[in-house]
Backbone bond lengths (Angstrom), bond angles and torsions (degrees), N, CA, C in turn:
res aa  C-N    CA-C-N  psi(-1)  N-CA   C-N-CA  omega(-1)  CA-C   N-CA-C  phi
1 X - - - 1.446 - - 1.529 111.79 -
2 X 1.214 117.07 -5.99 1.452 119.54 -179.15 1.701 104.46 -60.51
3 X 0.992 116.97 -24.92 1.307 134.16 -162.44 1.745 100.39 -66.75
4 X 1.500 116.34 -26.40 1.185 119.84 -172.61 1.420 102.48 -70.51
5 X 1.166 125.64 -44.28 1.933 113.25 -163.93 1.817 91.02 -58.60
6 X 1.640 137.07 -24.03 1.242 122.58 -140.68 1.429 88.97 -97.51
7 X 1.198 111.20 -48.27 1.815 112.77 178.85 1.502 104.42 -59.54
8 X 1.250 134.90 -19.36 1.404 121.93 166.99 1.162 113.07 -73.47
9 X 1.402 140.23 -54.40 1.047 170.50 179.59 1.567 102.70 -48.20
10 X 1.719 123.65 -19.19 1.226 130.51 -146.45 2.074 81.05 -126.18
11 X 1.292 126.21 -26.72 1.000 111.51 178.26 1.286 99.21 126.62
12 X 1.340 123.35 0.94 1.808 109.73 171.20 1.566 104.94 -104.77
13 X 1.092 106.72 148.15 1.881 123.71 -166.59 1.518 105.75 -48.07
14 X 1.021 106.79 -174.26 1.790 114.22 -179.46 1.661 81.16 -85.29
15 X 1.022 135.00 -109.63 1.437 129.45 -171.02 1.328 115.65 -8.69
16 X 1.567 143.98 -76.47 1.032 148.04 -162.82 1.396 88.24 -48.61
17 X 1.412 121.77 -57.73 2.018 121.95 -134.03 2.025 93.84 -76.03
18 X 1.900 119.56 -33.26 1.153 104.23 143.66 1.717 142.18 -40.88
19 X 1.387 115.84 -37.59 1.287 114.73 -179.13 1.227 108.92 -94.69
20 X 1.606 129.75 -33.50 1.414 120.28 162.35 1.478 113.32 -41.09
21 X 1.483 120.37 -48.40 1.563 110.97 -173.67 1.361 108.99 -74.49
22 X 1.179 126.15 -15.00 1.742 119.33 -160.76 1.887 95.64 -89.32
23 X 1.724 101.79 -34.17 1.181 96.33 171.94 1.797 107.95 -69.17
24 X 0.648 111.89 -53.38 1.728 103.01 -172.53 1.551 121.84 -45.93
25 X 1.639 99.57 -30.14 1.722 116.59 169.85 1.843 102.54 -67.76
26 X 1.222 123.21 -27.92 1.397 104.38 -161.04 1.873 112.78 103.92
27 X 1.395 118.99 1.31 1.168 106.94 -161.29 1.729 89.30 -115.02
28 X 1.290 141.25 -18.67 0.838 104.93 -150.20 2.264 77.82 -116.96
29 X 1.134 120.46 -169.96 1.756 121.40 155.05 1.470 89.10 -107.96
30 X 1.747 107.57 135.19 1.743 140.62 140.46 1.782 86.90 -1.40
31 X 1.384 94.40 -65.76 1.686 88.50 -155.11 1.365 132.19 -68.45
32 X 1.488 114.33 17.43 1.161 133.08 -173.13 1.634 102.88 -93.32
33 X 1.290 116.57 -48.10 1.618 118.33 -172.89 1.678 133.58 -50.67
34 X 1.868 96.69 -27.24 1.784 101.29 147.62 1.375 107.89 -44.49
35 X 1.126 128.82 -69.39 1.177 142.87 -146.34 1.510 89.42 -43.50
36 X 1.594 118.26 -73.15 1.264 130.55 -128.69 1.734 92.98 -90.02
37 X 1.417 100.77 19.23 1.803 90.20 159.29 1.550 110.06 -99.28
38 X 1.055 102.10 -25.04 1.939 90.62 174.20 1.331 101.18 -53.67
39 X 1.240 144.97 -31.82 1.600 137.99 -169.90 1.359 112.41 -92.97
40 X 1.337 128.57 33.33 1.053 132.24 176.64 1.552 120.92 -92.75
41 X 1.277 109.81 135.80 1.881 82.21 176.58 1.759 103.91 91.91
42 X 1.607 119.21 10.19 1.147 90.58 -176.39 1.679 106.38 87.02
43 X 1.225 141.10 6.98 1.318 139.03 -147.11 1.389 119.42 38.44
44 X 1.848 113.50 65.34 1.593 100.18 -161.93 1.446 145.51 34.86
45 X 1.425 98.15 18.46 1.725 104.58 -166.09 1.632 102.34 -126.68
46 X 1.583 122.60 -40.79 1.096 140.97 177.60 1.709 90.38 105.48
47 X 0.894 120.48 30.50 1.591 107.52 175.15 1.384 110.52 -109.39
48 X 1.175 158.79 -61.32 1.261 151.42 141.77 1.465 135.65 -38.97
49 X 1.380 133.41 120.98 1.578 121.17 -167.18 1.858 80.46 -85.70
50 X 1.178 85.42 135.73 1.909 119.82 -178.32 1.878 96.44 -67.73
51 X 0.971 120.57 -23.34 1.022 117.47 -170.02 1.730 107.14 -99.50
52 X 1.287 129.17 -16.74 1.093 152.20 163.48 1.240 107.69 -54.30
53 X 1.572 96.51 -60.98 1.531 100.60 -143.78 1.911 84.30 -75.19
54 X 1.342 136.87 -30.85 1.606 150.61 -158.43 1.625 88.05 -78.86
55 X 1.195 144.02 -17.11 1.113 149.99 134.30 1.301 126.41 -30.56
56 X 1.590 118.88 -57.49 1.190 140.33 -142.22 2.111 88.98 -103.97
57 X 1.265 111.39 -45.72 1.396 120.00 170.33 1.651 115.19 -71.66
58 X 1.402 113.32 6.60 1.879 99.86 -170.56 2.107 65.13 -120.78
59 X 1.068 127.75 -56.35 1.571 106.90 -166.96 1.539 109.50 -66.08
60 X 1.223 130.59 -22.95 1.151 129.29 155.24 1.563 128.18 -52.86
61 X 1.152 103.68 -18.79 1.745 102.15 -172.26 1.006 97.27 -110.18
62 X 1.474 125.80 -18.86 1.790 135.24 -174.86 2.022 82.41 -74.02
63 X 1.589 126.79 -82.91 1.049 142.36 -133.85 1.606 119.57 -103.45
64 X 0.953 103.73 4.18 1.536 105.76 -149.50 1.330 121.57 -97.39
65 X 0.679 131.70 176.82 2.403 129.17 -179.44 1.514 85.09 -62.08
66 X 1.518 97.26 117.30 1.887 110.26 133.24 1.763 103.41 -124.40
67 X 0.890 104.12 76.05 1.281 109.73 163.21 1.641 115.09 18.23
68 X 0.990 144.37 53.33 1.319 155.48 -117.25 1.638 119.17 179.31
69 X 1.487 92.59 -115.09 1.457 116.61 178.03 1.703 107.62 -117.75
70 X 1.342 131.90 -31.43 1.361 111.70 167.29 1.282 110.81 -102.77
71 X 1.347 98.17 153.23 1.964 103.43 175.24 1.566 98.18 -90.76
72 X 1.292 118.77 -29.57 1.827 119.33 -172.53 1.308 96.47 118.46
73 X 1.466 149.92 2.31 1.034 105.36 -169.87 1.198 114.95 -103.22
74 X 1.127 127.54 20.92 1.446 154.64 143.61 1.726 107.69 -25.70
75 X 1.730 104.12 -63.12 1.040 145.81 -152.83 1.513 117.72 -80.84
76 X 1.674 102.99 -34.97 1.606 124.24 170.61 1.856 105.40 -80.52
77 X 1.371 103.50 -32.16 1.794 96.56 -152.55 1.642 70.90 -83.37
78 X 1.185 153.89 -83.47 1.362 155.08 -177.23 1.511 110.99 -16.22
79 X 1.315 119.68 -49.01 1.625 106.31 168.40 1.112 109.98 -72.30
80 X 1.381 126.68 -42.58 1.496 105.24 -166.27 1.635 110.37 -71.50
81 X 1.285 114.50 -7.74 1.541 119.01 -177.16 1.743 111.92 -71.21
82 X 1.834 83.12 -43.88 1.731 86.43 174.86 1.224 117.29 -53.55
83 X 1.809 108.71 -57.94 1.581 91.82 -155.40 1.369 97.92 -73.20
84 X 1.221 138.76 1.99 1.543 118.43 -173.91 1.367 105.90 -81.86
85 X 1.741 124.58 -23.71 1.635 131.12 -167.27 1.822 76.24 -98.50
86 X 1.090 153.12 -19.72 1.559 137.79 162.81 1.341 100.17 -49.31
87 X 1.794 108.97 -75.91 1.531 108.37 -157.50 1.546 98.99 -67.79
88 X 1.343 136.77 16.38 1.403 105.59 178.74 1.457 91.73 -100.19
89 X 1.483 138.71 -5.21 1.466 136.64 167.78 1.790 119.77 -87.54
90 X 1.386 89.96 -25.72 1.184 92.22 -172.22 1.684 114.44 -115.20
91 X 1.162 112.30 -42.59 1.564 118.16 175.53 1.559 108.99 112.45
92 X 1.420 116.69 -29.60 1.322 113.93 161.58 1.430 113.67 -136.60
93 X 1.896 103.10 -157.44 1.451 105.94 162.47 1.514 108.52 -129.34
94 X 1.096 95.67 -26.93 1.784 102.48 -172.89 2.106 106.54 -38.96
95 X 1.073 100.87 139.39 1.489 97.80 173.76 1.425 129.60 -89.86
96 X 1.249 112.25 -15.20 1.271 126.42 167.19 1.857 105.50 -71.15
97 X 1.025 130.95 -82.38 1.312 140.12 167.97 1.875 108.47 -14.16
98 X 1.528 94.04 -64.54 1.626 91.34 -177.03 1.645 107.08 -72.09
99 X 1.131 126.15 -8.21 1.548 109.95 162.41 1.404 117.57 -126.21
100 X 1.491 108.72 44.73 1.505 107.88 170.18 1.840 113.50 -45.98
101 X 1.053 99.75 155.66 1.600 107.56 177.47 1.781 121.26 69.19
102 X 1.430 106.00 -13.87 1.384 98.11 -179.25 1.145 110.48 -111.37
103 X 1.445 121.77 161.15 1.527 121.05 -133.19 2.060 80.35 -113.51
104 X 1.159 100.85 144.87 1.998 101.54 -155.95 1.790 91.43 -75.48
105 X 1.396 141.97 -6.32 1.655 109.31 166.58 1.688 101.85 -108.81
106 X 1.582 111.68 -8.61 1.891 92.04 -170.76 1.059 117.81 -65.61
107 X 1.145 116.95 157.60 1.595 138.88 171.86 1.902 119.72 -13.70
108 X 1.965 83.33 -62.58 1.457 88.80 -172.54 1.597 102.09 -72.39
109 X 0.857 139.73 -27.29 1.775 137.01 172.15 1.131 94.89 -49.25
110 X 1.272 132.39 -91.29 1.684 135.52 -178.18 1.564 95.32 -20.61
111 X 1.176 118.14 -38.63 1.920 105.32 -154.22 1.388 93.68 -89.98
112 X 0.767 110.52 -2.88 2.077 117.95 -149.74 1.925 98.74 -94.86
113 X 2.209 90.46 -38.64 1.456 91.96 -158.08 1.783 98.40 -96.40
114 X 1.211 99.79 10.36 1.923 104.92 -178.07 1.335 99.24 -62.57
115 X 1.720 134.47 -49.21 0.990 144.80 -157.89 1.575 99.13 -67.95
116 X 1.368 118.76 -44.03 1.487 128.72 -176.99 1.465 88.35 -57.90
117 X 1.392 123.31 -91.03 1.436 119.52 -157.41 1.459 124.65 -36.74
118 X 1.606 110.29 -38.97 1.779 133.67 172.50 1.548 95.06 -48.73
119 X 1.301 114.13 -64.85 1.128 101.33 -163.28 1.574 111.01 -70.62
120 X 1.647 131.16 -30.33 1.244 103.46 -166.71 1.551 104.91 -84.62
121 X 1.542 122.46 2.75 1.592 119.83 172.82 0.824 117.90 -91.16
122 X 1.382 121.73 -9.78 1.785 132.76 148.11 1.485 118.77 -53.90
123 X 1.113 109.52 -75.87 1.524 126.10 161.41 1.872 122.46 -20.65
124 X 1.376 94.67 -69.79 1.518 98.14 178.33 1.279 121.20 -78.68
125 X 1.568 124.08 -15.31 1.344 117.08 160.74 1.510 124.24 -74.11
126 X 1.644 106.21 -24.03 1.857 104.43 -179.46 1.273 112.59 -83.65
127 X 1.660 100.55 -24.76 2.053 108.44 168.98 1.784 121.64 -74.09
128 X 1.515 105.28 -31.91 1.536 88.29 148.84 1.222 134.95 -99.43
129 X 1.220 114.82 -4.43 1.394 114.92 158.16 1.171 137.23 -50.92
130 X 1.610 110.60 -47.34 1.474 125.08 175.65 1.724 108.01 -93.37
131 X 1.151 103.04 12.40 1.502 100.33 161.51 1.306 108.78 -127.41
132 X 1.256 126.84 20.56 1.735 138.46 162.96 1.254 96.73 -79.59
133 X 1.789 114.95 -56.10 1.119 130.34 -159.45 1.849 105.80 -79.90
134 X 0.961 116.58 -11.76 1.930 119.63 169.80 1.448 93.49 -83.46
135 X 1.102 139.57 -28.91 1.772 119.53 -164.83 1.147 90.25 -115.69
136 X 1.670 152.17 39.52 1.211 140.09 171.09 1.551 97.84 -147.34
């Protein structure tokens, strides 16, 4: 997942540059990364960090209801774990809030939101990791 700060950095959103790396790991399907441009930007609103929410879509595709064998709640106790190990780095999630003052294409925003993405490809790799390692 390290791979995510570079695909941001390369021009794909905080959301997308999460699912670009999860796809490159094997965790997420190609066909997920449409998806994860609506969450860009905060979900165009500034209310969600895009990179959060690209979090919330790679443990979802890892854990989640297929009508099958998981119900998801695999999938719920794992998000809510994330954003709580998010806000303990960051203090929130909202995307507006965590980039008050910076103007949404300059430089320092991009540099500002690397730390966002780092941290949630930190996050979701040690949360499925250590939950690879509970069912094995």
């Amino acid at each position: 997942m390290k791979k995510a700060v570079e695909y941001f950095m390369q021009g794909y959103s905080c959301s997308e540059s999460m699912i670009k790396a999860a796809t490159d790991k094997g965790l997420v399907h190609e066909s997920v990364l449409p998806l994860a441009t609506a969450f860009s930007g905060g979900i165009g609103s500034g209310c969600l960090c895009g990179a959060v929410a690209g979090m919330q879509l790679i443990i979802g595709a890892k854990y989640g209801r297929d009508d099958k064998e998981r119900n998801g709640a695999k999938a719920r106790e794992l998000a809510k774990k994330s954003v709580e190990m998010f806000k303990e780095r960051n203090k929130m999630t909202c995307c507006r809030a965590l980039t008050a003052g910076l103007i949404m294409a300059s430089p320092e925003r991009k540099q500002h939101c690397c730390k966002m993405v780092s941290d949630c490809a930190e996050i979701v790799e040690q949360l499925l990791e250590l939950s690879e390692e509970k069912t094995h």
